[in-house]
C-alpha positions as CSV (number, residue, x, y, z in Angstrom):
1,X,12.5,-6.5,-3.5
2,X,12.3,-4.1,-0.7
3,X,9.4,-2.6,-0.3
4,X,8.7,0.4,2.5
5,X,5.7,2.0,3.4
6,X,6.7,5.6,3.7
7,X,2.9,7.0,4.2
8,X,-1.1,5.8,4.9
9,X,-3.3,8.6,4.3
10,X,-7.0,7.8,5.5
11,X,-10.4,9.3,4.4
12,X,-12.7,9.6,7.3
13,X,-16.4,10.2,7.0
14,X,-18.7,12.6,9.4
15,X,-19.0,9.8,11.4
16,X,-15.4,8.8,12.4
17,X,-15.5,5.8,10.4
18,X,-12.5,4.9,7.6
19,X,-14.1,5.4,4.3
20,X,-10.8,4.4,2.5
21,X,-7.3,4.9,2.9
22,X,-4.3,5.5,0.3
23,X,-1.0,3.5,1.1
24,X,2.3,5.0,-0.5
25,X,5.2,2.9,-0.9
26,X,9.1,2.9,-2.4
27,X,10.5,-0.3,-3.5
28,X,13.6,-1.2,-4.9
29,X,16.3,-3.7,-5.2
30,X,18.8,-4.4,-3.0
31,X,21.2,-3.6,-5.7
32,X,19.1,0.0,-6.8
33,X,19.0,-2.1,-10.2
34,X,14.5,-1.3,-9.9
35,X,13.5,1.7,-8.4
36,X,9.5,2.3,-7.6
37,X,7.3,4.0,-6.2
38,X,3.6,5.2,-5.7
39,X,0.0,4.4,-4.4
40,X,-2.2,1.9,-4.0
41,X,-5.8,3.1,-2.8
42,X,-7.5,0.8,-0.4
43,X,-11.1,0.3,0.3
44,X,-12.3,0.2,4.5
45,X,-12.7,-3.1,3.9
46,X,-9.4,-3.8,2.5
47,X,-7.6,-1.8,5.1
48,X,-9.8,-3.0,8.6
49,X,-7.1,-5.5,9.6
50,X,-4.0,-4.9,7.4
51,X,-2.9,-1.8,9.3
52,X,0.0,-3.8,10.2
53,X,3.1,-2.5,8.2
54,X,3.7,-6.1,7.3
55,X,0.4,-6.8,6.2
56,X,0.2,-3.4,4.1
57,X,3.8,-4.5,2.6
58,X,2.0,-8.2,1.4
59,X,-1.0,-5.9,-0.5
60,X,1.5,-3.9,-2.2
61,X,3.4,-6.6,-3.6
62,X,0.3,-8.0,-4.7
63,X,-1.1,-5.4,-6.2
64,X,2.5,-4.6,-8.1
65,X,2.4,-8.2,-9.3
66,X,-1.3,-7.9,-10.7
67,X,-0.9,-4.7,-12.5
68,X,3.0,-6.1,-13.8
69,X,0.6,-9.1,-15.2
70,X,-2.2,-7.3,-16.7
């Protein structure tokens, strides 16, 4: 599955510091056979390090897979 990160949207506080951010993503087949798309809201903790578009990519997957589970 393809997945793109089409927008990061980040909350900071008074101080300059990220409070949290909210990633937006579209996946889909290479075929168009599963079409998705959305949020996934990320704590500052979460994001500090995975600003990378890879590394934001891996979460989203995750994430899909846990909530596809539950």
């Amino acid at each position: 599955m393809n997945i793109r990160i089409s927008n990061v949207q980040i909350k900071y506080s008074d101080e300059g510091q990220v409070e949290a951010a909210h990633v937006y993503f579209i996946a889909n087949e290479p075929d168009n056979s599963i079409n998705m798309n959305g949020n996934i809201p990320l704590t500052a903790e979460e994001y500090a390090g995975n600003e990378s578009v890879a590394a934001l990519a891996s979460i989203i997957k995750a994430r899909v897979i846990e909530r596809l589970q539950a």
